[in-house]
C-alpha positions in Angstrom: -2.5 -15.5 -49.8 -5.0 -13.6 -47.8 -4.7 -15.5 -45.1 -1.1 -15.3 -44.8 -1.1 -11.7 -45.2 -3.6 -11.2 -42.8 -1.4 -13.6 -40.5 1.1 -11.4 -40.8 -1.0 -7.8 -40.1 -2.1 -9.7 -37.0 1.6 -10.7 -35.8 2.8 -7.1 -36.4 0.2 -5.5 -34.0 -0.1 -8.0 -31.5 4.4 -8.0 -31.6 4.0 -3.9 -31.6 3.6 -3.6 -27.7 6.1 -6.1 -27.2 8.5 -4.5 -29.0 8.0 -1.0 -28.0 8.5 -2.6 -23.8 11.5 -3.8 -25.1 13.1 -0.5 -26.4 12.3 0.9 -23.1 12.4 -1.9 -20.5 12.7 1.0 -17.6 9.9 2.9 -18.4 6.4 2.9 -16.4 5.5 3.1 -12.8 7.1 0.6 -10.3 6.4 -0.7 -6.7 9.2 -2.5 -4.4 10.1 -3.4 -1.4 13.6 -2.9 0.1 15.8 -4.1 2.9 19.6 -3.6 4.3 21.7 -2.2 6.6 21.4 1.1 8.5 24.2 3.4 10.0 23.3 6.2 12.0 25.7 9.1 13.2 25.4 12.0 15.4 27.6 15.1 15.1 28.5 14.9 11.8 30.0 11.4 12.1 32.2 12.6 15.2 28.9 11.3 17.8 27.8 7.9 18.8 26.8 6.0 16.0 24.0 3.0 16.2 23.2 -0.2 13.9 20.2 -1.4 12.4 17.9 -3.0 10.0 16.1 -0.7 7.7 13.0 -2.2 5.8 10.1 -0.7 3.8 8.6 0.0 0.2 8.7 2.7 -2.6 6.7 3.9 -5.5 8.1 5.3 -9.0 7.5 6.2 -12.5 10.4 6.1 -14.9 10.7 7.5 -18.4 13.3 6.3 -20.7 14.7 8.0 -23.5 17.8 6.4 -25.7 20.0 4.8 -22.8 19.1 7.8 -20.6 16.6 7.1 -17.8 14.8 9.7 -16.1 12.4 9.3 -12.5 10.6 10.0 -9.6 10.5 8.2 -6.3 8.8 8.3 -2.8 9.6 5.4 -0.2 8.7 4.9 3.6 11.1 3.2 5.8 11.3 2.1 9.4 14.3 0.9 11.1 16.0 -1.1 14.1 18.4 1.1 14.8 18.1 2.5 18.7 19.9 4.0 21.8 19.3 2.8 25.4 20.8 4.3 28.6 20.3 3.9 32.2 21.1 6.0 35.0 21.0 8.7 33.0 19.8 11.5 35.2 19.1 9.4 38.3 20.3 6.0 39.9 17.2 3.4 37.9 15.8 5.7 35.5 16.2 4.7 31.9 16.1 6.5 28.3 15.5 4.8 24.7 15.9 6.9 21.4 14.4 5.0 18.5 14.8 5.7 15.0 11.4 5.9 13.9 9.5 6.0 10.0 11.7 8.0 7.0 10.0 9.5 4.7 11.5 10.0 1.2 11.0 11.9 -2.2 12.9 12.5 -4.7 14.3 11.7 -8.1 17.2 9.5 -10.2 18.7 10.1 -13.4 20.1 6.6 -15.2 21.9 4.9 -17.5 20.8 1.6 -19.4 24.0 -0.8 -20.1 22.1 -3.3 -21.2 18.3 -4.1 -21.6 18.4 -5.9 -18.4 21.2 -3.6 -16.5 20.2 0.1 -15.1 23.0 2.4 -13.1 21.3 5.4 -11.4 21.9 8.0 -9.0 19.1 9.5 -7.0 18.9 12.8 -4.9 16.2 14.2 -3.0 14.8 15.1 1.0 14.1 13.0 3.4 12.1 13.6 6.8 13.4 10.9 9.7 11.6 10.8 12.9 12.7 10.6 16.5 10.9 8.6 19.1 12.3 9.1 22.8 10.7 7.4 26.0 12.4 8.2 29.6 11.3 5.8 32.7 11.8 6.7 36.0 9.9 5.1 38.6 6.2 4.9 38.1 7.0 8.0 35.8 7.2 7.5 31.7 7.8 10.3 29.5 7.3 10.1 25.8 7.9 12.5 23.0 9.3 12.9 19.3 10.9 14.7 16.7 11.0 15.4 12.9 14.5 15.9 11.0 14.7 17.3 7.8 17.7 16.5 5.6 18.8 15.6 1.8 19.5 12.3 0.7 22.0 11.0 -2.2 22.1 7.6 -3.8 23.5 5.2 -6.4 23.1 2.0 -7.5 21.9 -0.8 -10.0 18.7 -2.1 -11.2 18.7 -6.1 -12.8 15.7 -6.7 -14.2 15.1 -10.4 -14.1 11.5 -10.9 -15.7 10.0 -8.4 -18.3 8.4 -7.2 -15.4 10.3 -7.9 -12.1 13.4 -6.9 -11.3 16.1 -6.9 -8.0 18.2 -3.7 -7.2 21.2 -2.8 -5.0 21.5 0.7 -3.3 23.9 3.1 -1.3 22.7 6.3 -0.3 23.6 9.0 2.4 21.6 11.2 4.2 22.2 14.0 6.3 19.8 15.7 8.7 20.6 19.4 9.7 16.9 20.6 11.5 15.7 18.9 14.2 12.2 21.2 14.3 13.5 24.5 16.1 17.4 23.4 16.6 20.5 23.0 14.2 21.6 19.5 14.1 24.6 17.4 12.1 23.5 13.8 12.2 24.8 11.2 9.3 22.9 8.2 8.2 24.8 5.2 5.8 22.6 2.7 4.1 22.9 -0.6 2.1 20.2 -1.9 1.0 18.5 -4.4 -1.5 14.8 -4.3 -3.2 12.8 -6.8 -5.3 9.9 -4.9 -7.1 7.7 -4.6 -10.3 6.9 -2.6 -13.2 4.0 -2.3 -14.8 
């Protein structure tokens, strides 16, 4: 009988964690990676607009409370997105604008469907930098810029291990200071993440 009973004490405890995870399967830090699609706009979406790939990684923590989900983020991006014109000030010469790294940090506010599902929306700022080269001749010219902007997001978290889970994403951002000068650029993005809680 003692045996059974202590059989028991030792299933209990060792289940305990288990159990706990899975009453709040979003909760803890996470790591992922994310990829998609990246629309950029100048003058308020009126401008030229330019295509790329945007790729890169985040880091969050997550509390959950009920259904409710509650986090903080930060992510780094780059992208493929880029502008090249020639003849631009002179027969020959030629200028490339390059979307450079994103910087990202912010925070989401959730809702559990299931134990597996998770729809969120995120908010937060965002710093995009500008690289610009301009050849003409034997003469290169190189410089960049920082814009500063908001960004706003939704989407859904799958979790498809205990641990690891896949995620689809929207979000907008909008950058209004380029350093010293008002600016009205637009940025679309579809993207898709693998990553891990721990």
């Amino acid at each position: 009988m003692r045996k059974i009973a202590l059989a028991a004490l030792l299933a209990a405890t060792v289940a305990t964690p288990a159990f706990a995870q899975d009453q709040a399967p979003f909760s803890g830090p996470r790591v992922e990676g994310v990829a998609g699609w990246d629309h950029f706009k100048g003058d308020g979406g009126q401008g030229a607009s330019k295509d790329g790939v945007v790729y890169g990684g985040a880091v969050g923590y997550d509390f959950q409370a009920g259904q409710a989900v509650f986090g903080a983020e930060a992510e780094l991006t780059g992208s493929s997105a880029d502008t090249r014109e020639n003849d631009v000030l002179a027969a020959g010469d030629r200028l490339r604008v390059d979307t450079g790294r994103d910087i990202y940090v912010g925070g989401r506010i959730g809702y559990a469907v299931s134990p597996r599902a998770l729809l969120y929306a995120k908010a937060g700022y965002t710093n995009q930098r500008i690289d610009a080269r301009y050849d003409a001749g034997t003469t290169s010219v190189s410089d960049h810029a920082n814009l500063d902007g908001y960004r706003l997001g939704a989407g859904i978290e799958y979790k498809i291990t205990p641990t690891a889970y896949i995620k689809g994403e929207y979000r907008y951002s909008n950058y209004s200071k380029l350093d010293d000068y008002d600016v009205d650029l637009d940025r679309h993005q579809l993207l898709a993440g693998v990553g891990v809680r721990f």
